[in-house]
KOLPADO-356729 format. One record per residue (C-alpha): residue in three letters; x, y, z negated. Coordinates in Angstrom, 3 decimals. Example, Ala and Ser with C-alpha at 12.3 -4.5 7.8 and 13.67 -1.06 7.14 Angstrom:
residues 2
(ALA (12.300 -4.500 -7.800)) (SER (13.670 -1.060 -7.140)) 
***
This chain:
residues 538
(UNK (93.480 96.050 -111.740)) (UNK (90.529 98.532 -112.240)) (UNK (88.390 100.171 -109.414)) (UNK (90.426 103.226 -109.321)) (UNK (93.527 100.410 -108.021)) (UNK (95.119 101.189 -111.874)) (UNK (96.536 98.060 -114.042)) (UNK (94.953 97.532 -117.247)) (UNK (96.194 96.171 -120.789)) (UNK (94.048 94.255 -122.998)) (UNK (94.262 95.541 -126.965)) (UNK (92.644 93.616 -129.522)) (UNK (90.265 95.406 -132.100)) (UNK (89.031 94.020 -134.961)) (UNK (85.117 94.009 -135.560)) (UNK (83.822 92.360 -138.500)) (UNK (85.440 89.054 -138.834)) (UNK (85.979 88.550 -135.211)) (UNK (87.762 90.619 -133.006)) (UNK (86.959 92.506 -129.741)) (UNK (88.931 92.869 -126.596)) (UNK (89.202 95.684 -124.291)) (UNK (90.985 96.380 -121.292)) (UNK (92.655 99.596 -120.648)) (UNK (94.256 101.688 -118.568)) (UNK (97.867 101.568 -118.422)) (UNK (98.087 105.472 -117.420)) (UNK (94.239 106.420 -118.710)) (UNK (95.426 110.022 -118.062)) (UNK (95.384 109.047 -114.317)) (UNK (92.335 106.382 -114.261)) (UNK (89.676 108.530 -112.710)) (UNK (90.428 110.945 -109.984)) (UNK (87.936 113.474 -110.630)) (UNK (88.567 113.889 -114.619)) (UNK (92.522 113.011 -113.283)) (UNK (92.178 116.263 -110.958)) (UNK (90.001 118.264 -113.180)) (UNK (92.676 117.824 -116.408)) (UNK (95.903 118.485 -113.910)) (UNK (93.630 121.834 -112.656)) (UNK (92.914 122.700 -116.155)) (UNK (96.461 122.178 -117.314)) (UNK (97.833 124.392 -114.889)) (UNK (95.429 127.013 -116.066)) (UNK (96.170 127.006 -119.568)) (UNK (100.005 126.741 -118.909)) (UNK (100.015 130.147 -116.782)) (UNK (98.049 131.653 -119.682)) (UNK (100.286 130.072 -122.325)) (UNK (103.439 131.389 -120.479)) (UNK (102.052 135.304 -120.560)) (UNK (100.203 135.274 -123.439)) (UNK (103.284 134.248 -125.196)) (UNK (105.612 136.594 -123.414)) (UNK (103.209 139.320 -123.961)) (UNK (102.211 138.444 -128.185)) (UNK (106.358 138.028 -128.816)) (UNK (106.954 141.670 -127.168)) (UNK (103.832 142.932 -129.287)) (UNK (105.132 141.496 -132.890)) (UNK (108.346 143.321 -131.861)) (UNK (106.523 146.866 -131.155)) (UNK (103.703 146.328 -133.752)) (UNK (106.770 145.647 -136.694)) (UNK (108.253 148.788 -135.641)) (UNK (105.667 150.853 -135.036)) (UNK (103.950 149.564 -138.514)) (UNK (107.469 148.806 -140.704)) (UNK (107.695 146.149 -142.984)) (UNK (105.107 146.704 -145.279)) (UNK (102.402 148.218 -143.439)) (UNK (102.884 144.864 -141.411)) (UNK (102.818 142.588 -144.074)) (UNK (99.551 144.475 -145.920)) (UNK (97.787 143.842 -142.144)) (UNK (98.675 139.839 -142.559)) (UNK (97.646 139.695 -145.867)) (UNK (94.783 141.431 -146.109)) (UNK (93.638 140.047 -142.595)) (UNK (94.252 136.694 -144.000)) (UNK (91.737 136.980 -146.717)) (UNK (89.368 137.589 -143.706)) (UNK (90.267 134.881 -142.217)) (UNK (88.917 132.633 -144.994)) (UNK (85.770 133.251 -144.104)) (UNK (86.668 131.149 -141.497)) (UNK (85.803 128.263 -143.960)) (UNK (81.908 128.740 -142.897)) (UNK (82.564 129.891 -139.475)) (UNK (85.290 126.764 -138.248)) (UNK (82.794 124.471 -139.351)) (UNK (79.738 125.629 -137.189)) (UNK (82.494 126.038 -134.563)) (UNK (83.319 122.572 -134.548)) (UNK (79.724 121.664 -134.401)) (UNK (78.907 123.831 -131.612)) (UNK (81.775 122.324 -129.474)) (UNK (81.151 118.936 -130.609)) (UNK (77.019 119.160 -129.655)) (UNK (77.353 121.181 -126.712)) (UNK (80.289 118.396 -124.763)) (UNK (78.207 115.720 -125.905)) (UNK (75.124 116.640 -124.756)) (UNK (77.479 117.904 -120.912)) (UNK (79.001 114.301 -121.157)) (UNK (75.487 112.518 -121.518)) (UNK (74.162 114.927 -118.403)) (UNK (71.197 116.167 -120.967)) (UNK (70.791 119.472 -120.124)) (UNK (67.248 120.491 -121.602)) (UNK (69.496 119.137 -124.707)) (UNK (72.179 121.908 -123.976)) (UNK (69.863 124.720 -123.798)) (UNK (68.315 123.682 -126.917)) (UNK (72.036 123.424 -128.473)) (UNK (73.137 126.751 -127.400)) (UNK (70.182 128.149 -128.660)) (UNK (70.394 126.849 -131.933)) (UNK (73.847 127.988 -132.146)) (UNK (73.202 131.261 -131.358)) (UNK (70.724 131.560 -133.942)) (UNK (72.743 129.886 -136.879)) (UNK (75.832 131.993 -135.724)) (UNK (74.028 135.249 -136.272)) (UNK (72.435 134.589 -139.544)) (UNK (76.019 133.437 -140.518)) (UNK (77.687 136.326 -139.355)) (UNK (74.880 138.984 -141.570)) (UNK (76.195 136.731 -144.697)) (UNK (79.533 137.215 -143.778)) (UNK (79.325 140.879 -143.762)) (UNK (77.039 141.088 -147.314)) (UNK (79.803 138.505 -148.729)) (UNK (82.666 140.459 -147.154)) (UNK (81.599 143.861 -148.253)) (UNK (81.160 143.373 -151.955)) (UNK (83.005 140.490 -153.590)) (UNK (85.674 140.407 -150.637)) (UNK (86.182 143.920 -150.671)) (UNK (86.503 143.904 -154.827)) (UNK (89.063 141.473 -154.634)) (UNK (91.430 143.392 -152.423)) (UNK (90.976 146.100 -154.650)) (UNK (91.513 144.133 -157.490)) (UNK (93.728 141.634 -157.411)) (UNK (95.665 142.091 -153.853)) (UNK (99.584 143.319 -154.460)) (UNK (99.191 146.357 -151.797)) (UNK (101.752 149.166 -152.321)) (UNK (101.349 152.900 -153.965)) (UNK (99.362 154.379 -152.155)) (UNK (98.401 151.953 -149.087)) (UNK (95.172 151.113 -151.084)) (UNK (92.827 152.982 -148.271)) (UNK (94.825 152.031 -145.138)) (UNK (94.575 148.419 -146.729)) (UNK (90.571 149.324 -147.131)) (UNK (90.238 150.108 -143.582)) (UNK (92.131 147.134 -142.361)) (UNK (89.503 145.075 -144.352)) (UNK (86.783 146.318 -142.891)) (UNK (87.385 146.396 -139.461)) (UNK (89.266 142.722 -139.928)) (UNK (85.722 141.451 -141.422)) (UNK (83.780 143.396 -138.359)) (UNK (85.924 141.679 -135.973)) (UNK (85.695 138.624 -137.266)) (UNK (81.889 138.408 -137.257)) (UNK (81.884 139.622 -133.573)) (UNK (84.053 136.719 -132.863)) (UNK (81.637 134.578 -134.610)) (UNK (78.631 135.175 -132.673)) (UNK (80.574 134.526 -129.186)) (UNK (81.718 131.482 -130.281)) (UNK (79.119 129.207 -128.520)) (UNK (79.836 130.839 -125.129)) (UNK (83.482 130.290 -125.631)) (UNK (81.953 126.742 -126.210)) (UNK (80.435 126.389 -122.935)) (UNK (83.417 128.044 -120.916)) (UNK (85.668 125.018 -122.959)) (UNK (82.503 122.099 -122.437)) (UNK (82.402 123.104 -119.099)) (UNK (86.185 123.210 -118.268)) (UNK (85.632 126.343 -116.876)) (UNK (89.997 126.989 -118.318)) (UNK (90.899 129.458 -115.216)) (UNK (88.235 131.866 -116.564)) (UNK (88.923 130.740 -120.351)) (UNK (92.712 131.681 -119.318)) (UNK (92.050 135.413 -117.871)) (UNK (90.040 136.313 -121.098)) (UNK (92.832 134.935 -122.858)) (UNK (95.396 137.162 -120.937)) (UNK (93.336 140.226 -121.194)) (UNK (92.879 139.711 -125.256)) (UNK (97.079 139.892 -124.946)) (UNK (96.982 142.692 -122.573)) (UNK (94.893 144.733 -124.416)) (UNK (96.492 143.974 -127.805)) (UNK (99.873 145.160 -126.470)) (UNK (98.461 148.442 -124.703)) (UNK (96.893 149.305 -128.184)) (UNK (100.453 149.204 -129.846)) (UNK (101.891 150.962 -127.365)) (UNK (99.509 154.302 -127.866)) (UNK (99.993 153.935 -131.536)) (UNK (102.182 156.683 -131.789)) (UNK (100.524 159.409 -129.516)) (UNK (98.036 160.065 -132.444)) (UNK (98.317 161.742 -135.405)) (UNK (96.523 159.656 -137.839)) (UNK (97.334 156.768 -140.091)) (UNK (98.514 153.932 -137.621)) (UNK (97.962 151.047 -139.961)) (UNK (93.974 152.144 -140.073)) (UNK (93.965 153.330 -136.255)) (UNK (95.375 149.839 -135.072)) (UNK (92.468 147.758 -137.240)) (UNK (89.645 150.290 -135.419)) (UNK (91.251 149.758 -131.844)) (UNK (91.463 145.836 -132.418)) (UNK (87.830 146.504 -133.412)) (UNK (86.812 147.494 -129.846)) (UNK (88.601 144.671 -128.093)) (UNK (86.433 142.375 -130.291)) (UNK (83.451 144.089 -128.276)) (UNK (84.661 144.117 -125.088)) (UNK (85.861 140.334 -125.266)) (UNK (82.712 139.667 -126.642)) (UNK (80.704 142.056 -123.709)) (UNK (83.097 139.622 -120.897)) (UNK (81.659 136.456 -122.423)) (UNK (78.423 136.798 -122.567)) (UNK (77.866 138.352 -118.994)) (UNK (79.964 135.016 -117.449)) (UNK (78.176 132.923 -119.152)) (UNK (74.952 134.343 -118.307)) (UNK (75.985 134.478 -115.163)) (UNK (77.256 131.067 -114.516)) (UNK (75.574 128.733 -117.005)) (UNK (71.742 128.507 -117.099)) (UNK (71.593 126.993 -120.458)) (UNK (73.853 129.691 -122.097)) (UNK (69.759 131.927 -122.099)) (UNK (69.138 132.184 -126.048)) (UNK (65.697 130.625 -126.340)) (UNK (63.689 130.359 -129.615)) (UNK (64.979 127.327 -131.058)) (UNK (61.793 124.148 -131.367)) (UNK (63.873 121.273 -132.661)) (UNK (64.187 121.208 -136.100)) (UNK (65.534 118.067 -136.074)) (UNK (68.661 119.649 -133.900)) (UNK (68.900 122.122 -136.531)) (UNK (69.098 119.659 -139.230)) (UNK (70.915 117.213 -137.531)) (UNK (73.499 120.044 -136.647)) (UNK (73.797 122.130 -140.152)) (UNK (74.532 118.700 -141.580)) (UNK (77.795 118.079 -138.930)) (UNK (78.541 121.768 -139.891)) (UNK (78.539 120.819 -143.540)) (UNK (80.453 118.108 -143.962)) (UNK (83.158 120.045 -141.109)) (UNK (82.656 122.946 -143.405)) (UNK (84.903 120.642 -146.188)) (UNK (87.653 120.117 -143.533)) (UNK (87.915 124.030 -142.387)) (UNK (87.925 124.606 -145.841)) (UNK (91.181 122.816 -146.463)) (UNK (93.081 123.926 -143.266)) (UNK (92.060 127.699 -144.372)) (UNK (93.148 127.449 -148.130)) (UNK (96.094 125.607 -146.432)) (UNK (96.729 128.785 -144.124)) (UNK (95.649 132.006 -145.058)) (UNK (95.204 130.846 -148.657)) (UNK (99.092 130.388 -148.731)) (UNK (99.203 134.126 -147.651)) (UNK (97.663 135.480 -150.670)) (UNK (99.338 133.274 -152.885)) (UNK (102.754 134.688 -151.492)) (UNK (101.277 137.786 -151.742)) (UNK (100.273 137.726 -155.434)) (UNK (103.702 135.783 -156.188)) (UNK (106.358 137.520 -153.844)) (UNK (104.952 140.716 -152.718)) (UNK (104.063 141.895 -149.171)) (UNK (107.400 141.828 -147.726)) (UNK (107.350 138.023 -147.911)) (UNK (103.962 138.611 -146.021)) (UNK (105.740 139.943 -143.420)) (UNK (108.222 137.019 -142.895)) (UNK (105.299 134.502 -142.714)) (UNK (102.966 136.489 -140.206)) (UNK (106.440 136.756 -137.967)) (UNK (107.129 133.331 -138.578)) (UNK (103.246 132.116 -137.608)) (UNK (103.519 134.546 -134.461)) (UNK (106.945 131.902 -133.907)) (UNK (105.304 128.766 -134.251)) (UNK (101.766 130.415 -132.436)) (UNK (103.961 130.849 -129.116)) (UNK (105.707 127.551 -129.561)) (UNK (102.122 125.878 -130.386)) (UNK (100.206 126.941 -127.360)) (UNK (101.681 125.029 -125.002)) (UNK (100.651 121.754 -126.535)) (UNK (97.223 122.748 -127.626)) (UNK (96.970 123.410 -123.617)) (UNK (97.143 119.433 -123.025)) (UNK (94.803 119.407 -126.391)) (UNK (92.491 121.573 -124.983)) (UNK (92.389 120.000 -122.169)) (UNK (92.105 116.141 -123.190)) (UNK (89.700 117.121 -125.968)) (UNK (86.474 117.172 -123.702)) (UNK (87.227 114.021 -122.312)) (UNK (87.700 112.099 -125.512)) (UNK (84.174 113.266 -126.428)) (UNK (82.321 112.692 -123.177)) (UNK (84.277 109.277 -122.995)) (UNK (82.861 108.477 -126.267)) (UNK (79.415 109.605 -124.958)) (UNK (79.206 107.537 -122.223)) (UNK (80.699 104.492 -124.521)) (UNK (83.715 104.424 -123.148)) (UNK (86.282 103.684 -126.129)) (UNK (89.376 101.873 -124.098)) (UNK (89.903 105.396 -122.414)) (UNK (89.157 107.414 -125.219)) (UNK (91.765 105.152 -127.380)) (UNK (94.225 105.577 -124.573)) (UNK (93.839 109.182 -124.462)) (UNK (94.011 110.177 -128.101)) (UNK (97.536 108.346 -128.071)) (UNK (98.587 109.664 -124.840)) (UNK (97.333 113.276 -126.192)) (UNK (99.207 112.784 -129.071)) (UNK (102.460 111.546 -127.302)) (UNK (102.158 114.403 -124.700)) (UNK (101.363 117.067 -127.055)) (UNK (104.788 116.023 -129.406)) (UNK (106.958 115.350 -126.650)) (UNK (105.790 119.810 -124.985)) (UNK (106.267 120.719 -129.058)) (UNK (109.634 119.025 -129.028)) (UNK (111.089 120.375 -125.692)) (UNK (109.959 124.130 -126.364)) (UNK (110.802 124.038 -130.672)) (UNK (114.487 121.929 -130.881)) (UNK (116.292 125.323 -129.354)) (UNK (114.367 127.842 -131.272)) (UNK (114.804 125.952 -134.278)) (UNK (118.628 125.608 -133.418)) (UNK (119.112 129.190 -132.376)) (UNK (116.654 130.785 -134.563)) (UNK (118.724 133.583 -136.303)) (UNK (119.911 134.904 -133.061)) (UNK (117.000 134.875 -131.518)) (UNK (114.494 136.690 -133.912)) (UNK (117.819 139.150 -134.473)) (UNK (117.296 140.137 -130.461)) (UNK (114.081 140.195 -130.266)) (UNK (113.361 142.168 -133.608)) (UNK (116.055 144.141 -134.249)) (UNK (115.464 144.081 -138.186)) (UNK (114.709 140.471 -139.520)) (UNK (112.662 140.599 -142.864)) (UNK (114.247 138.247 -145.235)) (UNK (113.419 134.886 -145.316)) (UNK (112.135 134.661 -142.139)) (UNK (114.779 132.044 -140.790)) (UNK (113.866 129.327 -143.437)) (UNK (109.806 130.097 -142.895)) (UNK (110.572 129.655 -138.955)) (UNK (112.047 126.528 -139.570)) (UNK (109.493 124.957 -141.755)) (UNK (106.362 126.058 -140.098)) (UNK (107.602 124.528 -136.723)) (UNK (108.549 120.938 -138.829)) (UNK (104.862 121.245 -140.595)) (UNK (102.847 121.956 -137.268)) (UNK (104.656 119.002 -135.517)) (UNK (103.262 117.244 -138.233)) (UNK (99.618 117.853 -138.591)) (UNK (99.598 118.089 -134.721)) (UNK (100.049 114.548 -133.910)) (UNK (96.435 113.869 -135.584)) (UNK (94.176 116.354 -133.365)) (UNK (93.355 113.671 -130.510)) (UNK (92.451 111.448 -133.853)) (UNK (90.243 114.252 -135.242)) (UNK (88.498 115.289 -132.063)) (UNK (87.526 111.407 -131.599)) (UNK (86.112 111.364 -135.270)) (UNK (84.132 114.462 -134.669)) (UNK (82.624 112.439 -131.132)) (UNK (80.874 110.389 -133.628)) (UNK (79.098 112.971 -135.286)) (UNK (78.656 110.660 -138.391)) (UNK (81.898 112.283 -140.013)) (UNK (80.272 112.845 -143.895)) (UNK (83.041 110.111 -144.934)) (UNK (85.638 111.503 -143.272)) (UNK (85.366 115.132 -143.853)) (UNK (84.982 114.044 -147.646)) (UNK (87.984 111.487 -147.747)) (UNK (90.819 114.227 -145.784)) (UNK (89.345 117.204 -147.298)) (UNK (90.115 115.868 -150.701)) (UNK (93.985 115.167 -149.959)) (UNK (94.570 118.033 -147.623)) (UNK (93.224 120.551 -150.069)) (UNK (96.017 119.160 -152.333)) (UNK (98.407 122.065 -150.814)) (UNK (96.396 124.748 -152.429)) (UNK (96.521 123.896 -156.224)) (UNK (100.258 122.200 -155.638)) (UNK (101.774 125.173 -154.330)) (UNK (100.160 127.597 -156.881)) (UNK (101.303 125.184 -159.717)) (UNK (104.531 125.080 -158.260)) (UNK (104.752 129.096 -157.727)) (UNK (103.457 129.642 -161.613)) (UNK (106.378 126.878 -162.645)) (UNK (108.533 129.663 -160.594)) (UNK (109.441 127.292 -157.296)) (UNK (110.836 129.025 -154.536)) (UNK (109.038 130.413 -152.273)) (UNK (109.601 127.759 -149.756)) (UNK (108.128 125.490 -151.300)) (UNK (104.548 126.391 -150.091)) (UNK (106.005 124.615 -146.813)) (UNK (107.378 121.795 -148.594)) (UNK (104.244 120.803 -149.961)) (UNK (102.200 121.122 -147.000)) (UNK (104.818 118.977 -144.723)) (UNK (104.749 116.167 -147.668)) (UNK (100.298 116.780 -148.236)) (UNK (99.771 116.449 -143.720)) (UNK (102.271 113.579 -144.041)) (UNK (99.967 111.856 -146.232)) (UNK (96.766 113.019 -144.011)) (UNK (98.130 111.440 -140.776)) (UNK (98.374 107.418 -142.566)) (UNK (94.619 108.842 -144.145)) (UNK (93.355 109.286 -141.154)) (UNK (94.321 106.279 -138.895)) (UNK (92.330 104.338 -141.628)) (UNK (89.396 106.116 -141.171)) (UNK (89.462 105.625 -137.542)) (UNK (89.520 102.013 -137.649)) (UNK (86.732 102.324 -139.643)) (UNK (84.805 104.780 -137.536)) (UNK (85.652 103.945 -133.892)) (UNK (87.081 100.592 -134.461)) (UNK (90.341 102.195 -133.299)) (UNK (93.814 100.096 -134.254)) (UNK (96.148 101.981 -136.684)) (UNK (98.865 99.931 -134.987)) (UNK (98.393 101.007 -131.451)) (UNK (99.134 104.738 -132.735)) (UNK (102.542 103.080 -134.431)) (UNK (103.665 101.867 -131.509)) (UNK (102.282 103.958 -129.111)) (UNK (103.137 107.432 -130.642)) (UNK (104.860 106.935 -134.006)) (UNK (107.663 104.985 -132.990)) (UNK (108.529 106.724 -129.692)) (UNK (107.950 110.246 -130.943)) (UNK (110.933 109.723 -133.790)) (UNK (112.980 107.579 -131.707)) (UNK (113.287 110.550 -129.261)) (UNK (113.772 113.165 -131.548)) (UNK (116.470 111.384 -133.280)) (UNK (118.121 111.104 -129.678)) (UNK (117.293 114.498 -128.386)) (UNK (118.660 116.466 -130.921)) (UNK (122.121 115.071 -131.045)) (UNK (123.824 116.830 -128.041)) (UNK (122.469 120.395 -129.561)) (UNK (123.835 120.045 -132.681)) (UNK (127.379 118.870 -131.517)) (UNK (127.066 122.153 -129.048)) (UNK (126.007 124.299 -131.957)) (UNK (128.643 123.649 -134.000)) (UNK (131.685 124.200 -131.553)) (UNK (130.439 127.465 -130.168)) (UNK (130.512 130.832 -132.299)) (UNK (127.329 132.443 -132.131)) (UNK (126.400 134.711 -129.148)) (UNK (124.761 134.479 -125.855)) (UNK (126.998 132.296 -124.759)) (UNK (126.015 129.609 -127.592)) (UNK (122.149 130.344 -127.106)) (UNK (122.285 129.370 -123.263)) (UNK (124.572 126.283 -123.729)) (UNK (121.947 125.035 -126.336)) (UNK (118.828 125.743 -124.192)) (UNK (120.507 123.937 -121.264)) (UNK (121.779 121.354 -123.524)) (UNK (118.453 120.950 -125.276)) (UNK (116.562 120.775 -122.282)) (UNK (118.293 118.599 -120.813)) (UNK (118.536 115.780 -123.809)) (UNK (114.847 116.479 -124.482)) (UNK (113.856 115.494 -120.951)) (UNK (116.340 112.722 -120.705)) (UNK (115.654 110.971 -123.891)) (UNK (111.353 111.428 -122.902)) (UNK (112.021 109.624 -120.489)) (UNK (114.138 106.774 -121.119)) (UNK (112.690 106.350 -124.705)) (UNK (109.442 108.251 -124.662)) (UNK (107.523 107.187 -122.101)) (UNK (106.283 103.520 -120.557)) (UNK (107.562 101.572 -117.691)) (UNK (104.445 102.177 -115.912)) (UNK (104.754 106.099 -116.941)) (UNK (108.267 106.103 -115.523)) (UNK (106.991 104.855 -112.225)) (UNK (103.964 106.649 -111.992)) (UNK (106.273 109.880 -112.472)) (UNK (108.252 108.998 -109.872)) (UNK (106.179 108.263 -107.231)) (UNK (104.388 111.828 -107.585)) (UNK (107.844 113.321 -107.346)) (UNK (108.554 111.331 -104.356)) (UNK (104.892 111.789 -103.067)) (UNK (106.142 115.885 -103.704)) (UNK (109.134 116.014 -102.509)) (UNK (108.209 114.083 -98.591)) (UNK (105.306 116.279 -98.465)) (UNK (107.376 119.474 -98.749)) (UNK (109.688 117.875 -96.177)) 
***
């Protein structure tokens, strides 16, 4: 047993030629009660703001495809997505800043922090100036050029480029504060911004149609000015409530360096997941035409909703596998990145299985008008981001390192393999669907990549993440789904059908976690909390 009265397991790592031995906590979620309290608080947080966020985004796609049509809304995806490249530069000073700035909270260094933020600030802004001379003349030539916009949609298309790129550099420069609200834990306040983004985004669709002017070009302004005011909200709380968030003229140069070189080598990863993303728009754009751009961004919005409630238990395990790491802690940060990972499949599972199963019916209610295709993308985006998702714990504890120039060089070079495959497969005339085939089969491959790396790195054992997640995780989705299909196929399609397969897949999902998905110890931790509940409600 531990201090905190919690029984411990003892995994062997290899080091060298020897090996090392370190005990962990059976239930490291629950080993401290502070960081216990603090992630069960924070949890709670992001789950209210994942439940209305995602209520309020799904009724906004609805409007915003009916206000817009079909290919107004596809020529705002794909011309936002070539914005969203840029993303390439700013992910990877992103992941820097959030890396530096919970590092230096873990170690308790806070003339460190200041010196961080400050940094940050400055790097951001000189960033986001080269973004908009970047954006506004070789960007804004290649939408004219080369994008497949429709007759005369060429200026709407223009002004939805514009105000994409202004937005976008807005967001840039708040990034650190949106740092220190996550470094900080600070996920009630992180939560209401998030709500009012949604908010705001819906009450913007909704006065679409009381002007007279182009609503394509009038939406991309009014998203515009909810970049500001998001941007106004974070800067006065953080100001407000974290001394170290004052900019400051930067002194260390060695911070600078030491940082631009993390952003560097994370700059090769971001590149990757964006060609992965957003480059996959404008191939399906140039290939298939902006209707087909349409069926993906309704598809993303799909798997978006489905995705934020596990990057809530991400979000809020990440700090704590990079202060653990600090603070040299590696049994607990081991533990959590495969509890994380477990966790994070198990939320994905129960919230995707019935709106995989029922998809059809469900985008026909809450659309009205399905663009074609969007079934199969649906279906495939929710199979690829249960993929790549099971190796975020494993990145976040590669990035605690901060020595990641191997890494970001090894999985850049395999997961940048969906780019060029998809494009050779499109020009060999492949299906569309294909662009998801190849990315399910290239993050396949990254996930085996990457457990390598972290034995290398952290000294963490590829066959602790077998057993611990790997095994489990398919074992239960094998099981889980059963019951679903049988109830699919003996009932005709209707509401009747949707609610027997929501009760049916709820209730498999959380039997089958639970006998099969999580430990002994897990089991019986569960239950005494519910018991704990339930006599203190008596």
């Amino acid at each position: 047993m531990n201090g905190a009265g919690n029984p411990l397991v003892s995994h062997k790592m290899p080091k060298g030629k020897g090996s090392i031995t370190v005990d962990l906590p059976l239930f490291p979620l629950f080993r401290d009660m502070n960081d216990n309290r603090r992630i069960a608080k924070n949890t709670v947080y992001l789950y209210i703001r994942t439940f209305l966020v995602m209520l309020i985004a799904l009724y906004t796609s609805r409007v915003i495809l009916q206000t817009l049509g079909v290919n107004d809304y596809g020529i705002f995806n794909a011309v936002g997505g070539v914005v969203s490249m840029f993303q390439i530069i700013s992910g990877s000073l992103a992941a820097a800043i959030s890396r530096y700035i919970t590092f230096a909270l873990g170690k308790g260094n806070m003339e460190r922090l200041r010196q961080v933020f400050s940094t940050s600030m400055m790097v951001q802004i000189l960033i986001g100036v080269a973004v908009l001379i970047l954006g506004e003349t070789l960007g804004l030539w290649f939408v004219n050029t080369y994008m497949n916009i429709p007759e005369g949609r060429m200026v709407a298309a223009n002004w939805v480029w514009h105000c994409s790129l202004f937005s976008f550099v807005i967001g840039l420069i708040y990034v650190p504060f949106n740092a220190m609200i996550i470094a900080h834990e600070h996920m009630n306040m992180y939560a209401f911004l998030s709500i009012f983004d949604a908010v705001a985004k819906l009450v913007i669709v909704l006065l679409l149609p009381f002007f007279g002017l182009d609503r394509l070009a009038l939406y991309s302004i009014l998203l515009v000015g909810i970049s500001l005011t998001n941007f106004s909200v974070y800067y006065f709380y953080c100001r407000h409530h974290f001394c170290e968030s004052h900019f400051e003229k930067p002194k260390d140069m060695g911070l600078i360096k030491e940082m631009t070189n993390f952003a560097g080598f994370s700059f090769l990863n971001n590149a990757a997941n964006i060609l992965n993303s957003q480059g996959l728009n404008v191939l399906i754009n140039i290939f298939f035409g902006v209707a087909f751009n349409a069926a993906r961004g309704i598809a993303t919005q799909v798997e978006g909703a489905v995705m934020q409630f596990v990057d809530n238990i991400i979000m809020a395990i990440n700090p704590q596998i990079t202060k653990s790491y600090a603070v040299g802690d590696k049994g607990r940060m081991f533990m959590l990145v495969c509890s994380g990972s477990r966790f994070a499949y198990f939320l994905m599972l129960f919230f995707a299985l019935p709106v995989f199963l029922e998809t059809d019916f469900i985008l026909k209610l809450w659309l009205g008008t399905v663009p074609e295709y969007t079934v199969v993308f649906v279906h495939l985006s929710l199979i690829g981001s249960m993929v790549k998702m099971l190796g975020n714990t494993g990145y976040t504890a590669c990035m605690a390192t901060g020595n990641i120039k191997r890494y970001s060089i090894i999985i850049t070079v395999v997961g940048i393999l969906v780019f060029p495959l998809v494009y050779l497969a499109f020009k060999l005339s492949a299906p569309v669907e294909w662009a998801y085939y190849i990315f399910i089969a290239v993050y396949t491959a990254v996930l085996f990549v990457r457990l390598g790396l972290m034995k290398q790195m952290i000294e963490f054992p590829p066959q602790m993440f077998i057993k611990e997640v790997l095994l489990p995780v398919s074992l239960v989705t094998i099981a889980a789904v059963i019951a679903p299909l049988i109830v699919l196929h003996y009932i005709e399609v209707g509401w009747l059908r949707l609610i027997s397969v929501l009760l049916v897949s709820t209730v498999s999902c959380v039997i089958f976690i639970y006998l099969i998905g999580l430990k002994r110890y897990e089991r019986d931790s569960l239950m005494k909390t519910l018991a704990n509940k339930i006599k203190f409600t008596k």
